[in-house]
N, C-alpha and C positions, 0 to 999 in steps of 0.2 A: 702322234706326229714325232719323226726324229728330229733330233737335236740340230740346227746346222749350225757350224762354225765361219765365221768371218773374220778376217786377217787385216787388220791396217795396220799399213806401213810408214813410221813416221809419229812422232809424238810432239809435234808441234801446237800450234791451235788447231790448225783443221784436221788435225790427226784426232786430237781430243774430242774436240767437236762434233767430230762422226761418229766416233766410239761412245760418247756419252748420249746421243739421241736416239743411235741406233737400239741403245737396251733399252731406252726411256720409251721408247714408238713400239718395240717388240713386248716390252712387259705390258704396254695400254693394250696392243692387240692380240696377248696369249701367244704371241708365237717364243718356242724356245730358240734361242739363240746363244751359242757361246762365243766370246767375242776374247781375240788377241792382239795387243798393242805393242809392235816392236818398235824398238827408238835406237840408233846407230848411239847415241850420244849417253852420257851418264846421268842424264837428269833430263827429264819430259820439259817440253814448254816452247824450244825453240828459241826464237828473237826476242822472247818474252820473259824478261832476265830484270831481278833487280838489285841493284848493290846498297846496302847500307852501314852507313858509317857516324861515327860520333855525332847521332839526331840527323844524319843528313839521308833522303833518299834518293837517290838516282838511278834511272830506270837505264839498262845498259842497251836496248833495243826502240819499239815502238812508246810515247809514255800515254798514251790517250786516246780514244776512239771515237765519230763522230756521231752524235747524238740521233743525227735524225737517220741514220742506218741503224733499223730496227736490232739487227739480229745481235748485238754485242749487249747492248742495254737489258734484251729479252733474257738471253743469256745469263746476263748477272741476276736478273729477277727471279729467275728457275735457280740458281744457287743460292740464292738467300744472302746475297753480297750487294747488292745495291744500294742498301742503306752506309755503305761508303766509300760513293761517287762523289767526285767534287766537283763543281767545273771551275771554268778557268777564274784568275783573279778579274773580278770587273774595272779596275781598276789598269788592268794592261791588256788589255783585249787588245791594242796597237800594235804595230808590226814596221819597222825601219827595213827600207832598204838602202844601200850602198849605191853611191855614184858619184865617180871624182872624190873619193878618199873620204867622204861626207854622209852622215845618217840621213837619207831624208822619211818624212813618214810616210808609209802608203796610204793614198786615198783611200776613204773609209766608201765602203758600197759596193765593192770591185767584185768579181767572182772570176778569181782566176787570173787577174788583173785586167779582165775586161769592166770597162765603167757600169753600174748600173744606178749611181749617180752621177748625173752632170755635173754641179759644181764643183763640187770635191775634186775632180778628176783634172777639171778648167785650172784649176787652182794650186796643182802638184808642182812642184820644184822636178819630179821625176822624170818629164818627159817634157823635151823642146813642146816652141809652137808649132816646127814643122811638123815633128812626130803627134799631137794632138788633131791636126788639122787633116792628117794622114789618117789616123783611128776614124775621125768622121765623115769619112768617105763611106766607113759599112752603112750606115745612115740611106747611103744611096745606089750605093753596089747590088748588081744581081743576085741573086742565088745562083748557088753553083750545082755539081754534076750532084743527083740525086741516087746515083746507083753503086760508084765506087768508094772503097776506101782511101782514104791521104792522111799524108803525115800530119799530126793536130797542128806544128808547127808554122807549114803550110797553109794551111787551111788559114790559120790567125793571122797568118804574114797576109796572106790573098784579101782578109777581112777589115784588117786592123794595121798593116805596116808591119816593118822588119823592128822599129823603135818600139815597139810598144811590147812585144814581143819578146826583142831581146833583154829588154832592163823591166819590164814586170811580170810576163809570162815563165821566162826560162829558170827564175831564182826560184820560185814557188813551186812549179814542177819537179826542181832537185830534188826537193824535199821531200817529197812523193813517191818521187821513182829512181831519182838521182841520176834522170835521164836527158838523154837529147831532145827538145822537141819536135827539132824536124823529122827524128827517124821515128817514133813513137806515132803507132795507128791512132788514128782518130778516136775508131768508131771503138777501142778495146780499153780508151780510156776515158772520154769524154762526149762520148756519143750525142751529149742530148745538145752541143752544141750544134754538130749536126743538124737534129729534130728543129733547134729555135729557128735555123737559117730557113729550113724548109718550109716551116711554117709562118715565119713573120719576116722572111727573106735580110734582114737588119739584125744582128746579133746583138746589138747596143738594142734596140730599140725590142727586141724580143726579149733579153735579160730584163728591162725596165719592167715589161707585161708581167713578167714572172713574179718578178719582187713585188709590184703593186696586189698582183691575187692573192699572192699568201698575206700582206700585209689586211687587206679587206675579210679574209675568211679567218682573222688572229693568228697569222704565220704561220711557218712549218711545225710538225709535228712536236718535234721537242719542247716548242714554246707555251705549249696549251700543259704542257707534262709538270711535274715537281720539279725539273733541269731545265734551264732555260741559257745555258750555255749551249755553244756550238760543239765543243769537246769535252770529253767528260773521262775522268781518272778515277784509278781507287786512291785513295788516300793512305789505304794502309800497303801500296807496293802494287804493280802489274800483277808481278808473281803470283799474288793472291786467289789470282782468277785461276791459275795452272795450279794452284796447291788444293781448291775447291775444286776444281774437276777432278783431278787425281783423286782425290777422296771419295768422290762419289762415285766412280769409276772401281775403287777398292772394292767399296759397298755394297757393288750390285754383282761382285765375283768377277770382272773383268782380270783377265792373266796380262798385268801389265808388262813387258820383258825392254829391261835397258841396258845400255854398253855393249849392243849385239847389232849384227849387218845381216840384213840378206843380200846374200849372193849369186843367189840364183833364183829362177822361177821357171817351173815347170808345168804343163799341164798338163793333166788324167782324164783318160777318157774312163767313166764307169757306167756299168752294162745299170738302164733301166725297164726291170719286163714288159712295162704297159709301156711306154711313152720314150723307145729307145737310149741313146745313149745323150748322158749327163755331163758338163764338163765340169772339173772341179779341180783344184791347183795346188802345188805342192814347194812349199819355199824352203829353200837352202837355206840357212844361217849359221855365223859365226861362231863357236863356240856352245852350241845348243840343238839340241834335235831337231829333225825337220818335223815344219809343219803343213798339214793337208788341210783346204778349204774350200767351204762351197762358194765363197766370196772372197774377194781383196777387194782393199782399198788402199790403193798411193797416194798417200799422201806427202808424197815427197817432192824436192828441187826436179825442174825436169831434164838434166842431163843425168837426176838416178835414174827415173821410171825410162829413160829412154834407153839404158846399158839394161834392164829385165825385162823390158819388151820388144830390143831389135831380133832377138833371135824368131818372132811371132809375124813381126807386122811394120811397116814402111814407118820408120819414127823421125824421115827429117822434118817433119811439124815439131817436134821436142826440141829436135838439134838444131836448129832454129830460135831459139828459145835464147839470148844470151844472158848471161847475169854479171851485174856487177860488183865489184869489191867495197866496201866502206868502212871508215870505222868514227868513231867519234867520244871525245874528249871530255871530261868530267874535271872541273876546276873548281876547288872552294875557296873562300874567301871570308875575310872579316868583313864587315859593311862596309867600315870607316875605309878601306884601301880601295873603294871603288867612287870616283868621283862622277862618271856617268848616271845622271836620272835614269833609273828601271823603273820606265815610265811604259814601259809594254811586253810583249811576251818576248822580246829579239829583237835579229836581222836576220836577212838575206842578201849573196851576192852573185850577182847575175855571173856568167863562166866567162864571160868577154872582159873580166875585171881583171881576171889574171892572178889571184890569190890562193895562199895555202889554204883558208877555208872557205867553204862552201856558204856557212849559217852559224848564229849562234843564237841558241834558247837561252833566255835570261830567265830560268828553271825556277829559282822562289820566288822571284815575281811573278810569272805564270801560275804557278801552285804553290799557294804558302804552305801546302804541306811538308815541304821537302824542304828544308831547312833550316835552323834557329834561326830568332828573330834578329837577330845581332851577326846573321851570316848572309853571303851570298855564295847561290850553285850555279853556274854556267855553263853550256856542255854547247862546245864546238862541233863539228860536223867537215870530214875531209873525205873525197871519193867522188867521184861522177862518171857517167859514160863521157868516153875518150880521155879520162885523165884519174888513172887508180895507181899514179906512181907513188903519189903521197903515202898510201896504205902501206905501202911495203917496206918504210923507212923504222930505224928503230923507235923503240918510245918516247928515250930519249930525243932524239929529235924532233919526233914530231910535238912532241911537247916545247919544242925551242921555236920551231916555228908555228905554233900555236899562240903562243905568250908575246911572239912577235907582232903578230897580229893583231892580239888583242891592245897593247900597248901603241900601236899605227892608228887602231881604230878609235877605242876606249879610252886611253890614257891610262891603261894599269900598267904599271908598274910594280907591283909591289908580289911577294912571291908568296904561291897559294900556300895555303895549306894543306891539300893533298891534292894527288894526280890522279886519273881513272883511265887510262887508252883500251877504250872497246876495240876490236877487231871484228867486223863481218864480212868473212871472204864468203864471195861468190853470193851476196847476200839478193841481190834486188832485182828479177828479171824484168826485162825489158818487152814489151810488147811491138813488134815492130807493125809494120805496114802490114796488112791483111792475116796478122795474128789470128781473127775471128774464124776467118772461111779455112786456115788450115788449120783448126782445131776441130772443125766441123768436120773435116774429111776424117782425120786422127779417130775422133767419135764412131765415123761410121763402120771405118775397118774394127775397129774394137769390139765394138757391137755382136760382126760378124763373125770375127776370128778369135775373141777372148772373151763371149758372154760370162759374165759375173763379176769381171775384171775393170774396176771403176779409176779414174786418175780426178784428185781433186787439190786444190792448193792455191798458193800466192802464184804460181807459175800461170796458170790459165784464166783465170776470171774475175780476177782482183786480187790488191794486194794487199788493203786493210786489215784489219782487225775483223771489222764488221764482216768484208768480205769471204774472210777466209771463214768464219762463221757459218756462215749463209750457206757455203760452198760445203762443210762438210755436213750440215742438215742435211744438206740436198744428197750426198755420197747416200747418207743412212737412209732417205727416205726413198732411192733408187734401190739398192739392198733389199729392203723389206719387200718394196714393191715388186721386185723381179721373183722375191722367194713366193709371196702370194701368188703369182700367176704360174709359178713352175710347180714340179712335182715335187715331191720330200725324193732326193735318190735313196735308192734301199742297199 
């Protein structure tokens, strides 16, 4: 059997992620496979960056992944890095939001900030009686259209009020997607909210059903595990995860190539005797020979893969695709200069609030990994859909109006000890309104006009951790699968 070569593009997590299963699934099944990892960037890993300083760690990108989304956990178990997961402090599992210049806490129960405890919810300083009284109307509200997609936003507003929505739903979504929620598809991010309405037509009263089952069968998945946190980090840095795949990815001969672009993609028709003609593809790069493959995988942003495949096939499904700018703030501190109780993991602040930040993670409280005991690390959060002017300001500044905030909110005053301004341009796409059905069409012309040619990532089917995970299994297990069923070209 010939050798076939496979190309992913992109050395992020689902870039790694593909390329690490793909040799793990092909060496279980005897197929040979040579496999090439190009990365535009000078270091693999993508958003998955971590900075460390004088005992402090701070993660410049995602810091944690959720537990009960198998594929991140599994992941670290197939590297032999799981024995240092932490989850969060129990002691700050709480979460403050902002209204009228004021922390209040969020109801504990909520999924999404919809109630799936009553009291708590009865009992919040966060939302009028009119806005409560408003929410419990889903209680009695029909279900709605079972066939199309709507903005999640919508859909909540339709279920739950425009209040409830805008000061619990839309801060917690930032965080997520750093998005809108009225313009954000339903079904591409929340789907099963969908599912609950169909099924139990009451989204309160279907959330309840939910939490009651898992609580009678010992809860969700994670809780029956050795981790019985919601989110779960490595202790010794994100990075960790990217310095273990790359390593194993060394190991097994993988040609990793960084600080290189492709710029082009081409495809070759080659003559097969028995079983006619094969397609196989041939990519232009920066400073480096071209390479020929019987497979790609893009793993890339989708306004790349969409500049190497309009020359092939109709890509406004990619161009379609928007992403947003972000960046966010790393702040340390002595103890003694913070007189706010970090008595939970943060805040959030809803977009109606009007503020330079978005969020802020009270970071060693959340994970006493990440900083001496005699310290605090805080990391702010600036960028949304409809408002990435903040991003573009210098560091200076935005550190002036960072520390402004925190002293509005906090009462810090006193000056950090060090500064960290992450920048993620173009970092977070957006899912908009019927995302799913044009990626399905995207799919099908693919199929037709670029067999071999796979698009996986944070752009299409989640943006997680976990997700992106999932997503490039799935690349490699499509890969193999398609080489099994096709012929070896000669």
């Amino acid at each position: 059997m010939s050798t076939r070569h496979v190309v992913v593009v992109g050395g992020g997590i689902t870039g790694l992620s593909t390329a690490f299963y793909l040799l793990n699934e092909a060496n279980k099944k005897g197929m040979e496979v040579k496999l090439t990892l190009v990365e535009k960037g000078v270091r693999f890993g993508g958003k998955i960056r971590t900075y460390r300083r004088d005992g402090f760690i701070m993660e410049e990108g995602p810091d944690s992944f959720l537990a009960r989304k198998a594929a991140a956990l599994d992941l670290c178990k197939e590297l032999g890095i799981d024995n240092h997961l932490n989850g969060t402090n129990p002691d700050a599992r709480k979460n403050y939001i902002l209204r009228n210049n004021k922390l209040h806490l969020m109801p504990p129960g909520t999924m999404l900030g919809i109630p799936a405890e009553i009291t708590p919810f009865i009992r919040s300083s966060l939302i009028s009686p009119a806005g409560k009284i408003r929410a419990a109307m889903d209680l009695f509200l029909p279900r709605g259209d079972s066939f199309h997609d709507e903005s999640l936003g919508l859909f909540l507003r339709r279920r739950l009020g425009d209040e409830l929505v805008d000061q619990l739903v839309d801060p917690l979504l930032s965080g997520i997607y750093a998005g809108n929620a009225d313009l954000l598809s339903l079904q591409a991010t929340f789907p099963m909210f969908h599912q609950i309405e169909q099924r139990d037509r009451s989204l309160i009263l279907g959330i309840v059903k939910q939490r009651n089952r898992q609580k009678g069968s010992g809860g969700p998945r994670e809780s029956r595990q050795k981790h019985t946190s919601v989110f779960l980090a490595l202790e010794t840095g994100f990075d960790s995860l990217i310095t273990a795949l790359v390593d194993r990815l060394q190991q097994a001969g993988a040609n990793l190539i960084s600080d290189t672009s492709v710029t082009r993609l081409e495809r070759i028709r080659t003559e097969d005797t028995d079983n006619g003609n094969a397609t196989k593809y041939r990519l232009k790069l920066t400073d480096h020979p071209s390479l020929d493959a019987d497979a790609v995988v893009l793993a890339t942003p989708a306004f790349v893969s969409e500049k190497l495949l309009s020359p092939f096939i109709e890509t406004n499904p990619l161009a379609q695709i928007p992403y947003v700018s972000v960046a966010n703030i790393g702040l340390a501190y002595p103890r003694e200069a913070i007189k706010q109780p970090l008595d939970a993991s943060g805040f959030v602040i809803p977009h109606k609030a009007k503020r330079f930040i978005t969020a802020c993670t009270w970071v060693s409280s959340k994970w006493l990994h990440t900083a001496p005991r005699d310290k605090v690390l805080l990391r702010c959060f600036i960028g949304h859909s409809g408002d990435e002017s903040h991003v573009t300001l210098s560091d200076q500044e935005i550190i002036r109006g960072v520390r402004k905030e925190l002293q509005s909110i906090m009462g810090i005053d006193a000056e950090p000890e060090w500064t960290k301004v992450v920048r993620w341009n173009q970092a977070m796409p957006q899912y908009l309104v019927d995302h799913l059905s044009r990626l399905k069409k995207l799919q099908s012309d693919m199929e037709r006009e670029l067999p071999g040619l796979i698009l996986t990532g944070a752009g299409y089917y989640g943006v997680g951790v976990p997700d992106c995970i999932a997503q490039g299994k799935q690349a490699a297990e499509t890969v193999l699968r398609n080489f099994a069923l096709s012929p070896t070209p000669v």
